[in-house]
C-alpha positions as CSV (number, residue, x, y, z in Angstrom):
1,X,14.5,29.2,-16.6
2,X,15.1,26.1,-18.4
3,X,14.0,22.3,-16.9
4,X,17.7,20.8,-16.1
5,X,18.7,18.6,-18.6
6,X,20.0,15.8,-16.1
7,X,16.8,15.8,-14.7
8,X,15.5,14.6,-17.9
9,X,15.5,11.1,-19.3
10,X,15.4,9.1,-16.0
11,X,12.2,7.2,-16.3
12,X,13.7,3.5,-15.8
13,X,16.0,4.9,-13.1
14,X,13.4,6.7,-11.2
15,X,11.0,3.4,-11.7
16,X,13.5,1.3,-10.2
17,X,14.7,3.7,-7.8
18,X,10.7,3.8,-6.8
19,X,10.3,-0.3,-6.8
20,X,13.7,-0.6,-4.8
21,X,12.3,2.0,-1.8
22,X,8.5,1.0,-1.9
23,X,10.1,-2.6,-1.2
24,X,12.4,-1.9,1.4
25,X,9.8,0.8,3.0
26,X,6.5,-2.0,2.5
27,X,8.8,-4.4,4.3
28,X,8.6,-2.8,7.1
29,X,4.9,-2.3,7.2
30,X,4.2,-6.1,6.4
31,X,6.5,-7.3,8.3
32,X,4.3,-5.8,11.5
33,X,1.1,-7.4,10.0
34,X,2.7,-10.5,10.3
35,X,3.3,-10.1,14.0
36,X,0.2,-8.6,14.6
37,X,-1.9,-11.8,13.2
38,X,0.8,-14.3,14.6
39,X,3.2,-12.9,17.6
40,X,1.8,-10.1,19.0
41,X,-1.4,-11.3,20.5
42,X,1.0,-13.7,22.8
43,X,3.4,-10.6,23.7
44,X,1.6,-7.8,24.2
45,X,-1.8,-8.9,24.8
46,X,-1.2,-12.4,26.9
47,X,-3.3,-10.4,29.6
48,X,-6.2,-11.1,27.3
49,X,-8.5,-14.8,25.9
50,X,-7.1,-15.6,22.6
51,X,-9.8,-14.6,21.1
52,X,-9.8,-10.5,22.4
53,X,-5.8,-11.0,22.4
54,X,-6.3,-11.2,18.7
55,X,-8.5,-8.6,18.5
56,X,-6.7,-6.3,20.3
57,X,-3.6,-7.1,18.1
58,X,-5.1,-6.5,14.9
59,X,-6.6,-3.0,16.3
60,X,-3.2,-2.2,16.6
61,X,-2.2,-2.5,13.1
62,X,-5.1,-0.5,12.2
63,X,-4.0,2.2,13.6
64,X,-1.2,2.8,11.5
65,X,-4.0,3.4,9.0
66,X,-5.3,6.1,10.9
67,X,-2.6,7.9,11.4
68,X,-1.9,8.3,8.0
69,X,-4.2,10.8,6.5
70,X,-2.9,13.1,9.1
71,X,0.6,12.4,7.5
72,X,-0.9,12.7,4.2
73,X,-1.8,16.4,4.8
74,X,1.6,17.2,6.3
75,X,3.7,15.2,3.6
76,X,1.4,16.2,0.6
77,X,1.7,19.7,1.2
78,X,5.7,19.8,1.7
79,X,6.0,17.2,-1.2
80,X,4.2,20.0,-3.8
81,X,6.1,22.7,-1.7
82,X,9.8,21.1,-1.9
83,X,9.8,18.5,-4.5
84,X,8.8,14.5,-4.4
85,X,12.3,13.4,-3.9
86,X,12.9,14.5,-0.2
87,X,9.6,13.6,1.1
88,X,10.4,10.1,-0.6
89,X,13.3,9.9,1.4
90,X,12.1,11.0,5.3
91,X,9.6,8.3,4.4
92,X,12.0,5.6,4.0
93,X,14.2,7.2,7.1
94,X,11.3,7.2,9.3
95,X,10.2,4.0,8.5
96,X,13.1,2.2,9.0
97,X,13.6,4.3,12.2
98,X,10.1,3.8,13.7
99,X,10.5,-0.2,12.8
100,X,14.2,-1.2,14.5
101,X,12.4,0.5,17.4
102,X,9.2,-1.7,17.5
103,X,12.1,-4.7,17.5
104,X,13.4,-3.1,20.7
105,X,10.1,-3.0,22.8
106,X,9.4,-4.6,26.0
107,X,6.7,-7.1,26.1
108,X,3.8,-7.0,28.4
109,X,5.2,-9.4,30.8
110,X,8.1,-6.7,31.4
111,X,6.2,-4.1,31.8
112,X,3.0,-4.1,32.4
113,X,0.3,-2.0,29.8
114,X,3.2,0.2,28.8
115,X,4.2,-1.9,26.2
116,X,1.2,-1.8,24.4
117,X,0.9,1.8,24.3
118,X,5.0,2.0,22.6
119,X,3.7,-0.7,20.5
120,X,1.2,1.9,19.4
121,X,3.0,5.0,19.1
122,X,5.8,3.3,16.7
123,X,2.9,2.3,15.1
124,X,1.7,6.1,14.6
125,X,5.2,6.5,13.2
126,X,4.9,3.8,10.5
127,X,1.6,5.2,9.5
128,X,3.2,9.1,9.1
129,X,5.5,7.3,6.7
130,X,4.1,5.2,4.5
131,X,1.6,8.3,4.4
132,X,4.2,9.4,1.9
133,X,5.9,6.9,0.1
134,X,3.4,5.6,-2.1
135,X,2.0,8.9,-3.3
136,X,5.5,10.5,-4.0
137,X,7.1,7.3,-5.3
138,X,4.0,6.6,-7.8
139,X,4.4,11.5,-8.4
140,X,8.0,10.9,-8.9
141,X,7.5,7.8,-11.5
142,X,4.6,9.4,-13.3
143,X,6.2,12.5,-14.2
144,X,9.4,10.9,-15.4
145,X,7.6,8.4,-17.5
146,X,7.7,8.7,-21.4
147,X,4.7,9.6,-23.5
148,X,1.9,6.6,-23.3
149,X,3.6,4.7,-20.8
150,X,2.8,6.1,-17.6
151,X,1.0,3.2,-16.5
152,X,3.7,0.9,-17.0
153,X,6.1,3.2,-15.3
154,X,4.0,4.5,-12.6
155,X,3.2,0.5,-11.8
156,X,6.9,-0.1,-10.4
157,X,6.1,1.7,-7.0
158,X,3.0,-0.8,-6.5
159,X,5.4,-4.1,-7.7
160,X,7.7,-2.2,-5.0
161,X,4.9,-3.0,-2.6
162,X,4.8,-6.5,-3.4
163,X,8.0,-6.7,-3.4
164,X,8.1,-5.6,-0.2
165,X,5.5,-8.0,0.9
166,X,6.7,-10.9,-0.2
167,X,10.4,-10.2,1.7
168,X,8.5,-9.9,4.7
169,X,6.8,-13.0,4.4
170,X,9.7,-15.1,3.5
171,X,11.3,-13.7,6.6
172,X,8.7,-14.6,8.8
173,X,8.8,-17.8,7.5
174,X,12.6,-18.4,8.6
175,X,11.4,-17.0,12.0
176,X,8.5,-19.4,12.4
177,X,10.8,-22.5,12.0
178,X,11.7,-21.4,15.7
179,X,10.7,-23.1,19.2
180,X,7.9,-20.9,20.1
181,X,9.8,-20.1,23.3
182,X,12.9,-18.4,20.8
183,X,10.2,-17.0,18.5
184,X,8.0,-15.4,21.4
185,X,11.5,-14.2,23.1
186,X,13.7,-13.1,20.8
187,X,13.4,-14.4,17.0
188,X,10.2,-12.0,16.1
189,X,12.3,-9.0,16.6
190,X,15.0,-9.9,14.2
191,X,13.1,-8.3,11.0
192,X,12.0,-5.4,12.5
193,X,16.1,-4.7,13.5
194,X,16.8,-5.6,10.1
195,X,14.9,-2.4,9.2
196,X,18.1,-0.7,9.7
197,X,19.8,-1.9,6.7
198,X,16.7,-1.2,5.0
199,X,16.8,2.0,5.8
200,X,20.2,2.9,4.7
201,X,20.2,0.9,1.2
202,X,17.0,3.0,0.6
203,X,18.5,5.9,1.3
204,X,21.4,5.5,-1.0
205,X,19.0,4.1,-3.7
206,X,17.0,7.4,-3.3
207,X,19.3,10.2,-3.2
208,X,21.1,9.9,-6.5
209,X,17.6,10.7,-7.9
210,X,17.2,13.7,-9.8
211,X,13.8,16.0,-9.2
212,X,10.8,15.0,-12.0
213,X,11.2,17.4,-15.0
214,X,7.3,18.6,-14.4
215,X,7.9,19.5,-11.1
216,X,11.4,21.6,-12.1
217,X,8.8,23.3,-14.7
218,X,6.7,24.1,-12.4
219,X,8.8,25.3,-10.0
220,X,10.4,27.9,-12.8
221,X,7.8,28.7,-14.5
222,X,4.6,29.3,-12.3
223,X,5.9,28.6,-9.0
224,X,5.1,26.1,-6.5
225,X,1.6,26.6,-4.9
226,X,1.3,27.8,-1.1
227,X,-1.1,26.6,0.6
228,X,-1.3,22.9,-2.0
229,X,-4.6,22.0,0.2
230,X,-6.6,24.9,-0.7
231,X,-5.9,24.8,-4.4
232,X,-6.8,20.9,-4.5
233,X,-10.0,21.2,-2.3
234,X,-11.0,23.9,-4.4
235,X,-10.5,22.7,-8.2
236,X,-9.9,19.0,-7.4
237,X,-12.3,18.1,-4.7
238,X,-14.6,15.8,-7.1
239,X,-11.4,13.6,-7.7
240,X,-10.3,13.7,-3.9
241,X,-13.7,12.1,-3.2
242,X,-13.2,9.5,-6.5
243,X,-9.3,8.5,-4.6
244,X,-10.7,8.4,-1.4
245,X,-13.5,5.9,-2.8
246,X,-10.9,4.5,-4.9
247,X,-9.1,3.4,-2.2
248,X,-11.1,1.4,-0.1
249,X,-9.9,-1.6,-2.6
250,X,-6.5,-2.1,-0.4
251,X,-9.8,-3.8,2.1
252,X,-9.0,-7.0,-0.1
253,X,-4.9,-6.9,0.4
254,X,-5.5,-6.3,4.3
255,X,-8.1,-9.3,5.1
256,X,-5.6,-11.4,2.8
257,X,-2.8,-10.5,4.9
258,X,-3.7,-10.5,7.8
259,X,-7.4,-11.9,9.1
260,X,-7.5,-14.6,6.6
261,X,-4.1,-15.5,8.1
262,X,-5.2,-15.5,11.6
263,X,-8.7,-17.0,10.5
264,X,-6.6,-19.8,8.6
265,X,-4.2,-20.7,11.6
266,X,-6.6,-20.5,14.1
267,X,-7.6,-23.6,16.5
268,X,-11.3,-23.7,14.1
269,X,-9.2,-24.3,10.9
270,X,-6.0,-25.7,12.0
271,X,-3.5,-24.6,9.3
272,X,0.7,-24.3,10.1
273,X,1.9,-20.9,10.6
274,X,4.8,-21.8,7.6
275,X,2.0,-23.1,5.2
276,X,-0.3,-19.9,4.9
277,X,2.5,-17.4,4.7
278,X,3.4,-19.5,1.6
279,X,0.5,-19.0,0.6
280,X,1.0,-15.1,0.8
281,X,4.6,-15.3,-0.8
282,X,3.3,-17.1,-3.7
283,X,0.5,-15.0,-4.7
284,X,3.2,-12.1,-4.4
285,X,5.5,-13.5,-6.5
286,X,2.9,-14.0,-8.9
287,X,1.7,-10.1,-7.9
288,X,5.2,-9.2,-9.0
289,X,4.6,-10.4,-13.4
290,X,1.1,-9.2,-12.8
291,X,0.7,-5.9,-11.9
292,X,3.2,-4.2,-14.7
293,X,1.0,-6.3,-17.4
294,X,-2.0,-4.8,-16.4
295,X,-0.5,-1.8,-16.1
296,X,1.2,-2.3,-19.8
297,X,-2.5,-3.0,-20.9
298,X,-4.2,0.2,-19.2
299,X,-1.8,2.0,-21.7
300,X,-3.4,0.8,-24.2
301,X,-6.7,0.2,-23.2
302,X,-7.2,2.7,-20.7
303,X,-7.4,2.9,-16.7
304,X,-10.4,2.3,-16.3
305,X,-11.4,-1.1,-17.8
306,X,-8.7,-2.7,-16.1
307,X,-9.5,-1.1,-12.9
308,X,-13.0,-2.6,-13.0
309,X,-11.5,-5.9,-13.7
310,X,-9.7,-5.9,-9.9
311,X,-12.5,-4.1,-8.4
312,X,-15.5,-6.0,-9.2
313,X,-12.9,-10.0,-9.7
314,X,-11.7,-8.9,-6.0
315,X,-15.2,-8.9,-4.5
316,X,-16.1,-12.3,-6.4
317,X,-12.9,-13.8,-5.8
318,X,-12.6,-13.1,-2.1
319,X,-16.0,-15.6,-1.1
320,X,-13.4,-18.0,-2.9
321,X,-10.4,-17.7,-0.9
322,X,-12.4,-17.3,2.1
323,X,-14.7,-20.5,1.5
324,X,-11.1,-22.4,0.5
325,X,-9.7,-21.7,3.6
326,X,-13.0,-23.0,5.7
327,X,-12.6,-26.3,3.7
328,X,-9.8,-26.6,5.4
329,X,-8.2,-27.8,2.0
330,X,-4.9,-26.2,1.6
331,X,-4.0,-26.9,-2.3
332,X,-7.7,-25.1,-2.6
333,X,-6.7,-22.8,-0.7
334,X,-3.3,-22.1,-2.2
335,X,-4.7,-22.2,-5.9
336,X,-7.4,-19.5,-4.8
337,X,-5.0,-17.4,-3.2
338,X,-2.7,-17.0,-6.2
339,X,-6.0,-16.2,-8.7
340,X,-7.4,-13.8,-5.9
341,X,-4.5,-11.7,-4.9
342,X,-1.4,-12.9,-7.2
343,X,-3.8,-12.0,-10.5
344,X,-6.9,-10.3,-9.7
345,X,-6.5,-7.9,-7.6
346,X,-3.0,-7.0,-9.1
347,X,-5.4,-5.2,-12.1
348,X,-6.5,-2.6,-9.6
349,X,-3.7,-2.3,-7.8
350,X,-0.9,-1.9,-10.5
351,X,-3.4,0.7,-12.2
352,X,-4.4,3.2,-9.5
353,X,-1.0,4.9,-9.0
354,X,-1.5,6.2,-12.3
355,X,-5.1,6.5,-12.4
356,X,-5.1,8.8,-9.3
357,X,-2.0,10.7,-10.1
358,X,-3.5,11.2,-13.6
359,X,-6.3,13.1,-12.3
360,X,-4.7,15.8,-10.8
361,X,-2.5,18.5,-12.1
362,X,1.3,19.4,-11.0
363,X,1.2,21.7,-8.3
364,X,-1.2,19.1,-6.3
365,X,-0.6,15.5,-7.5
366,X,1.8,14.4,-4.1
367,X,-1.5,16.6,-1.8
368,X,-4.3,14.5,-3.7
369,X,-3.2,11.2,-4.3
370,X,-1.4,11.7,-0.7
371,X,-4.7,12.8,0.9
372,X,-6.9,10.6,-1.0
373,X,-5.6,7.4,-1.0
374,X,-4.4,7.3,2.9
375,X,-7.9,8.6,3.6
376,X,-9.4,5.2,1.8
377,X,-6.7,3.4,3.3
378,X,-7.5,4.2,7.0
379,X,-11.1,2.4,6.3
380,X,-9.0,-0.6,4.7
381,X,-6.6,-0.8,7.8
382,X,-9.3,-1.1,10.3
383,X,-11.4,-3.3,8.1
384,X,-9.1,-6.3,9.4
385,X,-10.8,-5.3,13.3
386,X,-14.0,-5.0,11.5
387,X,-13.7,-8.2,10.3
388,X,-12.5,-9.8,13.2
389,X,-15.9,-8.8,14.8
390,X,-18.0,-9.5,12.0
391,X,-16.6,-13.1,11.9
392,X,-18.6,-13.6,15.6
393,X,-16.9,-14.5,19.4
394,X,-15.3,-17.7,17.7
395,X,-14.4,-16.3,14.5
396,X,-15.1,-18.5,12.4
397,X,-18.3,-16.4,10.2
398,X,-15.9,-16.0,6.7
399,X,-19.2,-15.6,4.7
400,X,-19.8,-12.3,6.5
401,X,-16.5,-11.2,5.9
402,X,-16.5,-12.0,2.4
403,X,-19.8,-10.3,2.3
404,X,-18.2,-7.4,4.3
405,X,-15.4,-7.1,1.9
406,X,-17.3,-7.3,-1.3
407,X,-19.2,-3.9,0.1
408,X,-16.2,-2.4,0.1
409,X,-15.3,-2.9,-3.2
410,X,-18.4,-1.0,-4.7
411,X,-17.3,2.3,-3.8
412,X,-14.1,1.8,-6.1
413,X,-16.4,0.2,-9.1
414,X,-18.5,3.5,-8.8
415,X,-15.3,5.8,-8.4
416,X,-13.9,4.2,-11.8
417,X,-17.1,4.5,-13.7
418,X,-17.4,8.6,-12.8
419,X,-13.8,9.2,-13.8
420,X,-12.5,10.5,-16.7
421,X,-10.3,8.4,-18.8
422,X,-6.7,9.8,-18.9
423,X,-4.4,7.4,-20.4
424,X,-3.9,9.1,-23.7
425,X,-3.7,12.9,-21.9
426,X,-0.5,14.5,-22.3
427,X,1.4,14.7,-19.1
428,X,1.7,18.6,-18.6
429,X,-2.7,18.6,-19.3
430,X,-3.6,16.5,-16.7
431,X,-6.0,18.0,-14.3
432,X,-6.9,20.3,-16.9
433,X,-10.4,21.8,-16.8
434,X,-10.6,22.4,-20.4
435,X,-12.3,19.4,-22.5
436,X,-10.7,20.2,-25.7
437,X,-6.9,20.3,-24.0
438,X,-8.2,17.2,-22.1
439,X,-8.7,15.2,-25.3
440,X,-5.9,15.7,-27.1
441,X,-3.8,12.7,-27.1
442,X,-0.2,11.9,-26.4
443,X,2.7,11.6,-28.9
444,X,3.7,7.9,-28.1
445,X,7.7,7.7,-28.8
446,X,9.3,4.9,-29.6
């Protein structure tokens, strides 16, 4: 049985198709970090001092992260079971489902410790999505991508996440021009509703997609795999461990996001609300030109070099931003910002959905990178509460979270360095075992 012909060809299509749905889906996640760092301590944990209020809060959008390797086992095996294109679209349903709802909750002051328990289970939900989305966004991209340019390709669904980000942010700005009596009533839940919308564009967006021509040969030829989990743990296990410590890089996008902004507008540092989430916009707009250049150079380079560039910049970078923001200077801390997250850490992030996804075959890619990466990413999530109690009772220790985050960026350097380079391995090899297959390089079209 013969790959379908229209199912062929649709690299720039499924790479914007990938960027449009990672933004509208990452939206939705951001937009809760947001709250959690800014309204949320005030709504659903006013029971609390400021201090544990925030605390508290920030636990919350941890949680999210742990949820998610439990929805990386459940969505990984389905996506290698049925194909990456429906599991990229429950993701985005479910998102945008489990977000209008979060819009809808009570406060505490309405009903009592309820609220903070819904608060968490739409949180759960969130997590179970975007479980999914970037692992069969990045499978879908990579194995429509031409010869040579994978990286470039595959990079779309992490400038989707950007993307994402930086709508959030420019939304919360809007809502924190508000009277804090609006903004703690009713104007923080008007971009969680707009999920809605989001939801339904993505969903149009998504469905026109055709499935990835690898998957439609595997499918035909071989068969799909039954039990994904077994066959990954069993000849991919080695890489699992190499995503999982790969991973633990997203630490440096979820202290920028979210404790630095808390640390930054707290009473100890004194900056506005509006000015730091600029900051955040900005270095995702810059983010945005970044991440497909690195990824444009890692085909020509390789993964790995440019990977180590984010890694081991993001752990130098970070004492920066962090000492900036202490300074209480906010063009030094702007400046820093942009270098830190807008170029820096764009190298590792706008190279690992293809230096994962590279390391596994096929019949596994959506189960590893899936299972890998959310695994690594529940560390990163929680590293914000970490943080917050590394930082001391007043918060206000940013060396030690610097320090803190720099430690988690070695796992990632080491990952890299014990990986095999894959950039010039032709797409229907990868994951092979054999050295000779394994080295034979692509036929780069024009």
């Amino acid at each position: 049985m013969s790959v379908p012909a229209t199912a062929v060809g649709q690299p720039k299509k499924a790479a914007t198709a990938a960027w449009i749905g990672s933004a509208l889906e990452y939206y939705d996640f951001f937009i809760y970090g947001s709250a959690a760092a800014l309204i949320f301590p005030k709504v659903f944990f006013d029971d609390s001092d400021p201090a544990t209020a925030t605390l508290l809060s920030l636990a919350t959008f941890g949680v999210a992260y742990a949820a998610r390797p439990v929805g990386a086992l459940f969505l990984g095996h389905f996506g290698d079971r049925v194909g990456r294109k429906k599991i990229m679209i429950f993701t985005l349903l479910l998102m945008g489902l489990s977000t209008f709802l979060i819009g809808c909750l009570p406060t505490r002051a309405q009903v009592g410790g309820l609220a903070p328990v819904l608060l968490v289970l739409c949180r759960v939900l969130q997590g179970i999505s975007a479980a999914g989305e970037q692992a069969s966004a990045s499978s879908m991209t990579l194995e429509h991508a031409p010869p040579g340019r994978r990286g470039f390709f595959t990079s779309f669904t992490l400038g989707g996440t950007q993307g994402g980000q930086l709508i959030a942010t420019l939304v919360f700005l809007a809502v924190a021009q508000l009277p804090d009596s609006q903004l703690l009533s009713w104007g923080w839940r008007v971009p969680f509703w707009a999920s809605v919308l989001v939801a339904v564009a993505g969903y149009f967006i998504r469905r026109s997609l055709q499935e990835t021509p690898a998957f439609a040969e595997q499918a035909a030829t071989e068969g799909v795999v039954a039990l994904p989990l077994v066959v990954l743990l069993r000849e991919h296990w080695a890489d699992v461990l190499r995503v999982i410590a790969g991973a633990l890089i997203a630490s440096v996008s979820t202290i920028f996001t979210v404790w630095a902004l808390a640390y930054a507008t707290s009473d100890s540092v004194g900056m506005s609300r509006s000015s730091m989430l600029w900051v955040g916009a900005l270095a995702n707009l810059v983010a945005l030109a970044a991440i497909p250049l690195w990824a444009a150079l890692s085909d020509r380079i390789g993964r790995r070099p440019v990977y180590l560039i984010g890694a081991v910049g993001s752990a130098l970078t970070m004492f920066l931003y962090l000492w900036a923001i202490s300074t209480g200077s906010y063009a030094l801390t702007l400046i820093l910002g942009i270098v830190a997250f807008g170029v820096v850490y764009s190298a590792a992030n706008g190279v690992w959905p293809s230096f994962y996804g590279e390391m596994f075959s096929t019949r596994v890619r959506l189960s590893g990178v899936a299972i890998g990466t959310q695994i690594g990413f529940a560390v990163a999530g929680f590293a914000v509460t970490f943080a917050a109690r590394i930082a001391g009772p007043d918060g206000t220790d940013w060396s030690s979270v610097a320090l803190f985050t720099a430690a988690l960026c070695v796992p990632p350097v080491i990952a890299a360095v014990s990986a095999r380079e894959t950039h010039k391995v032709p797409t229907e090899l990868l994951g092979t075992r054999s050295p000779r297959e394994a080295s034979r390089p692509e036929t780069v079209t024009a």
